[in-house]
PDB file of N, CA, C and O in Angstrom:
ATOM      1  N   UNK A   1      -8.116  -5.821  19.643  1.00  0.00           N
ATOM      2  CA  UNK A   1      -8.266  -5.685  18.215  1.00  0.00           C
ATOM      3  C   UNK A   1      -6.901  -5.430  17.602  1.00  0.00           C
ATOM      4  O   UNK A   1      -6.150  -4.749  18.300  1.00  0.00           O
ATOM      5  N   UNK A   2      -6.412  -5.869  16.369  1.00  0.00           N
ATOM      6  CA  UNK A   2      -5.847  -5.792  15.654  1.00  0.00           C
ATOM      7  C   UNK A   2      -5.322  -4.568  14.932  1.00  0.00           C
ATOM      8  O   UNK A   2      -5.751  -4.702  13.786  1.00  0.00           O
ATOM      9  N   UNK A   3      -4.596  -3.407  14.996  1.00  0.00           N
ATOM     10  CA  UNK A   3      -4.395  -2.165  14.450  1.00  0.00           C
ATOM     11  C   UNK A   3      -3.042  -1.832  13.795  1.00  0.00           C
ATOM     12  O   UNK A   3      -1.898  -1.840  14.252  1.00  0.00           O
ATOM     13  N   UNK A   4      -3.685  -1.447  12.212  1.00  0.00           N
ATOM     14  CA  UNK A   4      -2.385  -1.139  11.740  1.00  0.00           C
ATOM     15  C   UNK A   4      -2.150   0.487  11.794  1.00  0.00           C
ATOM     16  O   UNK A   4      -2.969   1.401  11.707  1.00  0.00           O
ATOM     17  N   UNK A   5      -1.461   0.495  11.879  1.00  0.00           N
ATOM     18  CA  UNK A   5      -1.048   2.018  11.706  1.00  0.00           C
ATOM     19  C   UNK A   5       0.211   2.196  11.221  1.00  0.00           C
ATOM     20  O   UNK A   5       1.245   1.555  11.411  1.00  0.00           O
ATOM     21  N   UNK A   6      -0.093   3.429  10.384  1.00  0.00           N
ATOM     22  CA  UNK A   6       1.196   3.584   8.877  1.00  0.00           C
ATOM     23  C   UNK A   6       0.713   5.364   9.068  1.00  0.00           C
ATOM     24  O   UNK A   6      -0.452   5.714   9.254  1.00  0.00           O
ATOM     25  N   UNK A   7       1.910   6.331   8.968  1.00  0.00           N
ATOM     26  CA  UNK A   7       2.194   7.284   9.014  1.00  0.00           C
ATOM     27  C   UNK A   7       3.382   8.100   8.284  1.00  0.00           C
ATOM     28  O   UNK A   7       4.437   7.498   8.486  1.00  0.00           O
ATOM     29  N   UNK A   8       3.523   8.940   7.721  1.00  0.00           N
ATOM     30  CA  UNK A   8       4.166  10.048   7.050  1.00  0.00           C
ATOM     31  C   UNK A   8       4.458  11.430   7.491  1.00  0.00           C
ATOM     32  O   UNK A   8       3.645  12.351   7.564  1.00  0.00           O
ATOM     33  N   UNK A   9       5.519  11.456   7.731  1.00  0.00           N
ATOM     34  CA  UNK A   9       5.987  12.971   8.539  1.00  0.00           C
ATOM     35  C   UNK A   9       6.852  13.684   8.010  1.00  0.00           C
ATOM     36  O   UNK A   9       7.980  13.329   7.668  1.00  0.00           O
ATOM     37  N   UNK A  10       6.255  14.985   7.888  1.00  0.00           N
ATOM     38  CA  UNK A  10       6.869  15.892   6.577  1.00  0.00           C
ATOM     39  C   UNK A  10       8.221  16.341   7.464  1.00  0.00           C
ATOM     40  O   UNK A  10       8.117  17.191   8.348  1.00  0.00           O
ATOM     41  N   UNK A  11       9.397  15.744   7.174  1.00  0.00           N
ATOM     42  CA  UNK A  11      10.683  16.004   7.989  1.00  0.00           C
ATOM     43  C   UNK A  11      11.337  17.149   7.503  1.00  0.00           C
ATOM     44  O   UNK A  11      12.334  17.496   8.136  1.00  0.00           O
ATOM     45  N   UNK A  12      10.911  18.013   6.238  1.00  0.00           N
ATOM     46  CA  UNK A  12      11.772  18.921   5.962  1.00  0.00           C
ATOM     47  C   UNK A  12      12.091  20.176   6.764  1.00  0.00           C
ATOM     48  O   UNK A  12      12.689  21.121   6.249  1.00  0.00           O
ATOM     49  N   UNK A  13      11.661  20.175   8.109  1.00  0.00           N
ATOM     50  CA  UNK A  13      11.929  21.353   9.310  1.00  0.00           C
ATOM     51  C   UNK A  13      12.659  20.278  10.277  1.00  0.00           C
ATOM     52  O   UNK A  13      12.865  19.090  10.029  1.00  0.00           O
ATOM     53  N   UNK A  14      13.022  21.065  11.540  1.00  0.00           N
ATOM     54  CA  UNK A  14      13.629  20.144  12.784  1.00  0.00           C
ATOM     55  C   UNK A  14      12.124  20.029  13.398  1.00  0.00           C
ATOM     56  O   UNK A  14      11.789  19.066  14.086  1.00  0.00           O
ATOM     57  N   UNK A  15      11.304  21.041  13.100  1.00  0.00           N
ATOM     58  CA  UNK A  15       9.982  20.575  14.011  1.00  0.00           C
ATOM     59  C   UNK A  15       9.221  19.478  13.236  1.00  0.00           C
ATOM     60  O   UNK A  15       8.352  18.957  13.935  1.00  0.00           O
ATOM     61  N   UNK A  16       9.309  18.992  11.998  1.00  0.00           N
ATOM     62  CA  UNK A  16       8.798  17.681  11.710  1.00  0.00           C
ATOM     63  C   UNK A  16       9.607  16.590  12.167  1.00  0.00           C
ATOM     64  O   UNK A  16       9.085  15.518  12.471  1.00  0.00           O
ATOM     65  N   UNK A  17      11.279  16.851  12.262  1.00  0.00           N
ATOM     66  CA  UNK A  17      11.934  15.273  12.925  1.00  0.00           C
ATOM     67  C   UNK A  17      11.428  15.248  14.425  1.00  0.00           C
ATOM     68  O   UNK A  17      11.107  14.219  15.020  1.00  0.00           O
ATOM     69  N   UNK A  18      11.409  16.174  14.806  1.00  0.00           N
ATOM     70  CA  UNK A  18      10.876  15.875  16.483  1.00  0.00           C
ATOM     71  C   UNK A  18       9.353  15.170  16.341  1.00  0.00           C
ATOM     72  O   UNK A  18       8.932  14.278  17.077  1.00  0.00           O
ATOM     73  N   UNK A  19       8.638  15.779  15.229  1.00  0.00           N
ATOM     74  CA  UNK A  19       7.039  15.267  15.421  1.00  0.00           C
ATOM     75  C   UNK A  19       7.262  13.443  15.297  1.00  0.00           C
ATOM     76  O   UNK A  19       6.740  12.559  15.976  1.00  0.00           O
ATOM     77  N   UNK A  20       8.394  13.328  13.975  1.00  0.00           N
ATOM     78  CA  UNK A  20       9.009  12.111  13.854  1.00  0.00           C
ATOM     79  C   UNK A  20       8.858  10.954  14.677  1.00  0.00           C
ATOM     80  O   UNK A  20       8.171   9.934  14.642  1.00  0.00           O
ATOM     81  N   UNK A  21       9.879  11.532  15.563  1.00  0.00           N
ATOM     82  CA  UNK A  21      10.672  10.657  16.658  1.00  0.00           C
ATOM     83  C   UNK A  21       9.279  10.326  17.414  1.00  0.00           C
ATOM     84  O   UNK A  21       8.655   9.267  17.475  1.00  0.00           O
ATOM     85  N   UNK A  22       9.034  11.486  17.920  1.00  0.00           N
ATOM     86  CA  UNK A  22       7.417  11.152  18.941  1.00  0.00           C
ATOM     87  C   UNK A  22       6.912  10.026  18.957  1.00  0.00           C
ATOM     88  O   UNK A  22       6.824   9.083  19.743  1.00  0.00           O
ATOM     89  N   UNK A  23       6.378  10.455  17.273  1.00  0.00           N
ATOM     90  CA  UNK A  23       5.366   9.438  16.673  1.00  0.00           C
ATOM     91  C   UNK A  23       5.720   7.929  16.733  1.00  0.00           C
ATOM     92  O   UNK A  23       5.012   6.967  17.030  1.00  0.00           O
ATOM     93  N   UNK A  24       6.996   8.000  16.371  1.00  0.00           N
ATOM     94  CA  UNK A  24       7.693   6.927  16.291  1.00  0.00           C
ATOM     95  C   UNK A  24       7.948   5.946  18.043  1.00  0.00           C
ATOM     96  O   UNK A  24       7.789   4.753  18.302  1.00  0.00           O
ATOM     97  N   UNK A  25       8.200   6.615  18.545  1.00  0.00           N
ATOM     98  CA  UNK A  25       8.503   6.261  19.786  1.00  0.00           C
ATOM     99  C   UNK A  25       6.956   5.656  20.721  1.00  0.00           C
ATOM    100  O   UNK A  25       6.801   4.646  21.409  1.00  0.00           O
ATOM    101  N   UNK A  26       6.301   6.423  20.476  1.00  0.00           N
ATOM    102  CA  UNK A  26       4.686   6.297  20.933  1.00  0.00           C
ATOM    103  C   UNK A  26       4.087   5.094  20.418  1.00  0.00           C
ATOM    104  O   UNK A  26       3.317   4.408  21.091  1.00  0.00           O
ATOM    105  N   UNK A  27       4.535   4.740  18.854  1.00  0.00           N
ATOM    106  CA  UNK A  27       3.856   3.706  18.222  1.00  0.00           C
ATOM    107  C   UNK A  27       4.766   2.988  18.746  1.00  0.00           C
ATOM    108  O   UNK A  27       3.921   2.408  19.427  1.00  0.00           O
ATOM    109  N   UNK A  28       6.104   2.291  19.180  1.00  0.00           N
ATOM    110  CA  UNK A  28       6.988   1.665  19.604  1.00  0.00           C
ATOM    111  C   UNK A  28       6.115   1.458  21.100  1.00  0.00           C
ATOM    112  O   UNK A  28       5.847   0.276  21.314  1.00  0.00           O
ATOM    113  N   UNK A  29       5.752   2.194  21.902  1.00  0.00           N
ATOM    114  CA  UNK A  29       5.448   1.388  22.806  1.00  0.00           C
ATOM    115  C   UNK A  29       4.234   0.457  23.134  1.00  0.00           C
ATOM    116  O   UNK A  29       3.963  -0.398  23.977  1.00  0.00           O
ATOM    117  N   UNK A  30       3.553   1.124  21.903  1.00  0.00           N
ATOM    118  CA  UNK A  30       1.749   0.305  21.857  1.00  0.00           C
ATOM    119  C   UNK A  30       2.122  -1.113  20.679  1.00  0.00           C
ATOM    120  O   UNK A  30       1.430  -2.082  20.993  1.00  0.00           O
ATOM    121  N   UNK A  31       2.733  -1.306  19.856  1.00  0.00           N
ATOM    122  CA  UNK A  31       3.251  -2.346  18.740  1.00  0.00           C
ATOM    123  C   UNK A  31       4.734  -2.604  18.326  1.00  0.00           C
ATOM    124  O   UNK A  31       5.792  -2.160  18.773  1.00  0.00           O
ATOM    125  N   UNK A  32       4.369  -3.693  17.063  1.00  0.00           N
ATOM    126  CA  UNK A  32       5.621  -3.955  16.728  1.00  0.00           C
ATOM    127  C   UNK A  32       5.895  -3.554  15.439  1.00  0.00           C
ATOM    128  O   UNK A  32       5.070  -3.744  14.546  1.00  0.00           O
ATOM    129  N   UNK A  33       7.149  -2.924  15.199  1.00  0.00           N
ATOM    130  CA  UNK A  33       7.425  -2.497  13.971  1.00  0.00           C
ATOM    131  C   UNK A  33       7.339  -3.331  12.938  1.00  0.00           C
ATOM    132  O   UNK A  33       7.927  -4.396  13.129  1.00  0.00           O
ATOM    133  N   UNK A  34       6.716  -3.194  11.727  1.00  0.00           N
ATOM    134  CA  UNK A  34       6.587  -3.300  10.870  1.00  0.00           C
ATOM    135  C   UNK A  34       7.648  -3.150   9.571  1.00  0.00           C
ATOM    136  O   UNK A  34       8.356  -4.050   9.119  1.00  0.00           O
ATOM    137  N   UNK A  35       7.577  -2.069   9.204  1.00  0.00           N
ATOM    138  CA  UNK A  35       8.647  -1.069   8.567  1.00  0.00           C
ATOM    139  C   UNK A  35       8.834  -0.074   9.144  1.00  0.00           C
ATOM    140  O   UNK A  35       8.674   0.142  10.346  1.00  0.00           O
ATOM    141  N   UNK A  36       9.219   0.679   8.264  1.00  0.00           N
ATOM    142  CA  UNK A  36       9.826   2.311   8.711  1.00  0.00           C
ATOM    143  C   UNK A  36       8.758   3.332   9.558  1.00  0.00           C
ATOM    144  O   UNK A  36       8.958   4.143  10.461  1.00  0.00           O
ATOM    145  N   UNK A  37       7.632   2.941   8.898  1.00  0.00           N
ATOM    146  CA  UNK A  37       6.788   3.622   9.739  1.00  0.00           C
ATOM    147  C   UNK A  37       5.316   2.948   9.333  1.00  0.00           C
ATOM    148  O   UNK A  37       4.351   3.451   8.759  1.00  0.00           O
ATOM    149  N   UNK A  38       5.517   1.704   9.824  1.00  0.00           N
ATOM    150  CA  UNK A  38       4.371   1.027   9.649  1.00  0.00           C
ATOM    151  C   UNK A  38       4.407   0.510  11.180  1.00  0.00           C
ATOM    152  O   UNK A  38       5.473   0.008  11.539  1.00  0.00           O
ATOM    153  N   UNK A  39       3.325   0.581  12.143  1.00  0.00           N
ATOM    154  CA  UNK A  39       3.168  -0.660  12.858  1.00  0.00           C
ATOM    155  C   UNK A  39       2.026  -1.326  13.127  1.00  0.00           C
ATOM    156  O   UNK A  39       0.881  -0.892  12.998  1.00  0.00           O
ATOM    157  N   UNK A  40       2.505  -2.828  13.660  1.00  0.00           N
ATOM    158  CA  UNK A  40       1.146  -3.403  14.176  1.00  0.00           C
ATOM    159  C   UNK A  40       1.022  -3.837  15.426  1.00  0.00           C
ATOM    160  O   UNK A  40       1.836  -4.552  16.009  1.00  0.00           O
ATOM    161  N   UNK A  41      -0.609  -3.157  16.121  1.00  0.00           N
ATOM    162  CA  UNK A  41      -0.765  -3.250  17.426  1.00  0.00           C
ATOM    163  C   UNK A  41      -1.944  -3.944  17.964  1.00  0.00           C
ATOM    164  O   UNK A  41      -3.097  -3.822  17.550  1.00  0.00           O
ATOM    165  N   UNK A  42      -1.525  -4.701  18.953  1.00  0.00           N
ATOM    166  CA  UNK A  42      -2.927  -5.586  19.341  1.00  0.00           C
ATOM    167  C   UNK A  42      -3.352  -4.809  20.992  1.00  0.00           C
ATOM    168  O   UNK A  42      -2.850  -4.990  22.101  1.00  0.00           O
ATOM    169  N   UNK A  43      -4.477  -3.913  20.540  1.00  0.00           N
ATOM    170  CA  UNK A  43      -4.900  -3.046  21.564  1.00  0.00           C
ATOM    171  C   UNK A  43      -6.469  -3.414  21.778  1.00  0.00           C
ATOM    172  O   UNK A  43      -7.136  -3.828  20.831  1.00  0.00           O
ATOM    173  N   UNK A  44      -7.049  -3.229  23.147  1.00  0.00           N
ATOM    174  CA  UNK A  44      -7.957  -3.207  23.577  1.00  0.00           C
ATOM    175  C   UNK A  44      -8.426  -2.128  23.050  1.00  0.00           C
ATOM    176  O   UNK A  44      -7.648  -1.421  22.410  1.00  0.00           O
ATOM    177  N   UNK A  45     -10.219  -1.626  23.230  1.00  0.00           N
ATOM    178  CA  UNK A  45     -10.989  -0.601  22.665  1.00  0.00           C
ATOM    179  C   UNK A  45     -10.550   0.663  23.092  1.00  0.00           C
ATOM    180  O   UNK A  45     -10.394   1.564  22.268  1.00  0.00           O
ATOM    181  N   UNK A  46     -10.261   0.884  24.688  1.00  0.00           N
ATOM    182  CA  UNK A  46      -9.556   2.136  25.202  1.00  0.00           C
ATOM    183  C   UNK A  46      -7.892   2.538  25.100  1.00  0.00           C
ATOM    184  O   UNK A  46      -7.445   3.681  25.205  1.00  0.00           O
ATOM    185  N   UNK A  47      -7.245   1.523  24.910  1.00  0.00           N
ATOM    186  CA  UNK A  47      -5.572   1.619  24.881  1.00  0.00           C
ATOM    187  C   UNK A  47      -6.050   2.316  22.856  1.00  0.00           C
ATOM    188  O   UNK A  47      -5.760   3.419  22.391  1.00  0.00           O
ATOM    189  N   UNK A  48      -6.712   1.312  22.240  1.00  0.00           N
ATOM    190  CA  UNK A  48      -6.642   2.438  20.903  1.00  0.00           C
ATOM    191  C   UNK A  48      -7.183   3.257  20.766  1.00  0.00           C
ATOM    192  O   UNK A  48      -6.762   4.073  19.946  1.00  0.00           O
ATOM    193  N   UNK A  49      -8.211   3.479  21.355  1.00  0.00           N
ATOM    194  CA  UNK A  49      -8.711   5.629  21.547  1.00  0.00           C
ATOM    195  C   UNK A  49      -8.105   6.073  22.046  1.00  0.00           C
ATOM    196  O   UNK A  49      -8.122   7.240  21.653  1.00  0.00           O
ATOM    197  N   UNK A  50      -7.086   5.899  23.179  1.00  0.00           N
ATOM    198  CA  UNK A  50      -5.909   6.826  23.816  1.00  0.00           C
ATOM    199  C   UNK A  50      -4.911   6.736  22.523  1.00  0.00           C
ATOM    200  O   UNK A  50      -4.513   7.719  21.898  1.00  0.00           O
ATOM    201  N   UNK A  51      -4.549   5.235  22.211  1.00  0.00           N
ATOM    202  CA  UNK A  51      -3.274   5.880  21.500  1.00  0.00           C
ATOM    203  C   UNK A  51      -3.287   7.001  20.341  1.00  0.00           C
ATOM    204  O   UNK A  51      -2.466   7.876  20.067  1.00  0.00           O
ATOM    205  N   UNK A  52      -5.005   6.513  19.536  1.00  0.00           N
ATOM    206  CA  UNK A  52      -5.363   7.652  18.507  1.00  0.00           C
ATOM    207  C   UNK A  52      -5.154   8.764  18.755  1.00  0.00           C
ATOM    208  O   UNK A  52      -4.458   9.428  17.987  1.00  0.00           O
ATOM    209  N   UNK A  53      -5.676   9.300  19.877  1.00  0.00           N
ATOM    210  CA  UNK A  53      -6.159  10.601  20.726  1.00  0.00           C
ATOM    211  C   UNK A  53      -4.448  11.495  20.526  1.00  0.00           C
ATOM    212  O   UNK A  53      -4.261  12.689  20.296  1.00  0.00           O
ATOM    213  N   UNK A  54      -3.572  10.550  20.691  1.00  0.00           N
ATOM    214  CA  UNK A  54      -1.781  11.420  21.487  1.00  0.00           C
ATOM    215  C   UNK A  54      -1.449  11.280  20.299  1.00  0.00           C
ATOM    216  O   UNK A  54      -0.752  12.254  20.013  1.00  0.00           O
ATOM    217  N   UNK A  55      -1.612  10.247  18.970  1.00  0.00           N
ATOM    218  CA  UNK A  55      -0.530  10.380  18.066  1.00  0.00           C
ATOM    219  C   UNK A  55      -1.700  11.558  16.896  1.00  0.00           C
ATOM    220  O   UNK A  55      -1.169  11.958  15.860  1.00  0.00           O
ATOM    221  N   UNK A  56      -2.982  11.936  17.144  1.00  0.00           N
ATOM    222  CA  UNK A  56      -3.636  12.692  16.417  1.00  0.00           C
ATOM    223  C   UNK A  56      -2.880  14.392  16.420  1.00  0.00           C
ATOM    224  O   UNK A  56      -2.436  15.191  15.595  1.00  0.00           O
ATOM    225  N   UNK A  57      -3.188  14.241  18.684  1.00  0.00           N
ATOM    226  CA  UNK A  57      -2.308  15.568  18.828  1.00  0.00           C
ATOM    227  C   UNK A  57      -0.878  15.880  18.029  1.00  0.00           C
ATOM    228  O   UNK A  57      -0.505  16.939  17.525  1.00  0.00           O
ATOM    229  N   UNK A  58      -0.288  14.738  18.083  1.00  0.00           N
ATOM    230  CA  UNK A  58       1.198  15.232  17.464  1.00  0.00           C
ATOM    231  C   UNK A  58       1.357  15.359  16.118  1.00  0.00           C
ATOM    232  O   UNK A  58       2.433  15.739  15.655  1.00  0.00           O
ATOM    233  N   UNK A  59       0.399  15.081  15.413  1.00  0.00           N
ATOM    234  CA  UNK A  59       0.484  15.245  13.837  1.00  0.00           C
ATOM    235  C   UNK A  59       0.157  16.635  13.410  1.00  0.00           C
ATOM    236  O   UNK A  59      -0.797  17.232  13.908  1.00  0.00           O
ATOM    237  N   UNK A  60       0.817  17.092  12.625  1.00  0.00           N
ATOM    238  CA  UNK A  60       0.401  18.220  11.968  1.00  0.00           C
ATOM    239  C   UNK A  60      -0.343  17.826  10.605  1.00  0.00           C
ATOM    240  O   UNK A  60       0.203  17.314   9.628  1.00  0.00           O
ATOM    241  N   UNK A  61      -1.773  18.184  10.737  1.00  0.00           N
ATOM    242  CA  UNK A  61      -2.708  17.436   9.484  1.00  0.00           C
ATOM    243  C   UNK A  61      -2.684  18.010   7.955  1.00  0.00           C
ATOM    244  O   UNK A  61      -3.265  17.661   6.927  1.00  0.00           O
ATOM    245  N   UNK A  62      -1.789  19.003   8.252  1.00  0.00           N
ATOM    246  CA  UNK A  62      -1.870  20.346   6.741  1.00  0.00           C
ATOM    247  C   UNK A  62      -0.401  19.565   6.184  1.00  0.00           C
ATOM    248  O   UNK A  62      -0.078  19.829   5.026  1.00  0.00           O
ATOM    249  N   UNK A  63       0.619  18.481   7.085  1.00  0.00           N
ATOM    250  CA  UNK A  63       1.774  18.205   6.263  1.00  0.00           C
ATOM    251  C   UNK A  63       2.214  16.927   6.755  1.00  0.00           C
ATOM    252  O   UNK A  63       3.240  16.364   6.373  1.00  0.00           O
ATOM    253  N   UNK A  64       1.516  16.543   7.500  1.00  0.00           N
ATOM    254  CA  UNK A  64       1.806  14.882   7.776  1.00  0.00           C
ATOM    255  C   UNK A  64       0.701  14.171   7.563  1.00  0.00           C
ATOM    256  O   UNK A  64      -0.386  14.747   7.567  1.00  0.00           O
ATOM    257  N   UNK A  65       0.787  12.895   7.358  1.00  0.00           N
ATOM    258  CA  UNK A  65      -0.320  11.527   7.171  1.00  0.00           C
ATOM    259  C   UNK A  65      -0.577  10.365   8.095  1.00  0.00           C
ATOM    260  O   UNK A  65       0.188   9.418   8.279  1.00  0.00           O
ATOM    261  N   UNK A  66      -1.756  10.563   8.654  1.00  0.00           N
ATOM    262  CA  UNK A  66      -1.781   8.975   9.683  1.00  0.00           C
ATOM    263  C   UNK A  66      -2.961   8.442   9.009  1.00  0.00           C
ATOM    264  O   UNK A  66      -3.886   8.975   8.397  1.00  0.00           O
ATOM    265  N   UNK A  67      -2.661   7.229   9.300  1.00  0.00           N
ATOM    266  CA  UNK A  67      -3.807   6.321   8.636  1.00  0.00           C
ATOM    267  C   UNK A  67      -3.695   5.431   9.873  1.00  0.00           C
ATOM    268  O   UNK A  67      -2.664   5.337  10.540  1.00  0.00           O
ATOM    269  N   UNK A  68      -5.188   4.587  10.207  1.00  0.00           N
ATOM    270  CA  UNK A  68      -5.420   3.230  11.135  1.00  0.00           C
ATOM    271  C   UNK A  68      -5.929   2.728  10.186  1.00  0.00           C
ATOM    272  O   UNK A  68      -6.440   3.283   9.213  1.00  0.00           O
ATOM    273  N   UNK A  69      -5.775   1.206  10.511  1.00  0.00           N
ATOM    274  CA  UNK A  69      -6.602   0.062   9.781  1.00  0.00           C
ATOM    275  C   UNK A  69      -6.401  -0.787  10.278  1.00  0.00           C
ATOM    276  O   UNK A  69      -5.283  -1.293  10.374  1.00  0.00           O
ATOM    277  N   UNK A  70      -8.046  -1.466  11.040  1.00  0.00           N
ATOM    278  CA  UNK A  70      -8.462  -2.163  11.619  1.00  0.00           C
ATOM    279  C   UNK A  70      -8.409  -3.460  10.905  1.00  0.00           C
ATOM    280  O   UNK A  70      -8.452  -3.490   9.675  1.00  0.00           O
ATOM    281  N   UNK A  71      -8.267  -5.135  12.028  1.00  0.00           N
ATOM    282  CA  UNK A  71      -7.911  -5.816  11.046  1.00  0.00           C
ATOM    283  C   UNK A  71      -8.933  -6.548  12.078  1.00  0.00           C
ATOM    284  O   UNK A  71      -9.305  -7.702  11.864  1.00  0.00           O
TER     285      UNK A  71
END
């Protein structure tokens, strides 16, 4: 399946650039960049519940934004 994923990471601490990079790096290995923090990934049903599952853990939900959208 087809997955976009677009994310927002509140960088104003060093512990949001690290959440950053993560995020960033994690979506780098499941897709292809898009923009800055857009990507798109062509994942099977379990490679995208895992990837959800690790980039959910690393978000802080009270100051960062993930969004999926299925295509």
């Amino acid at each position: 399946m087809m997955l976009v994923i677009a994310y927002d990471v509140d960088t104003t601490s060093s512990a949001g650039s690290q959440r950053l990079r993560k995020v960033a790096r994690l979506c780098e290995r499941h897709g292809i960049r898009v923009q800055n923090s857009v990507f798109e990934c062509l994942l099977d049903t379990a490679q995208c519940r895992s990837l959800q599952n690790k980039l959910c853990k690393l978000m802080d939900p009270e100051r960062d934004s993930l969004r999926f959208y299925y295509l």
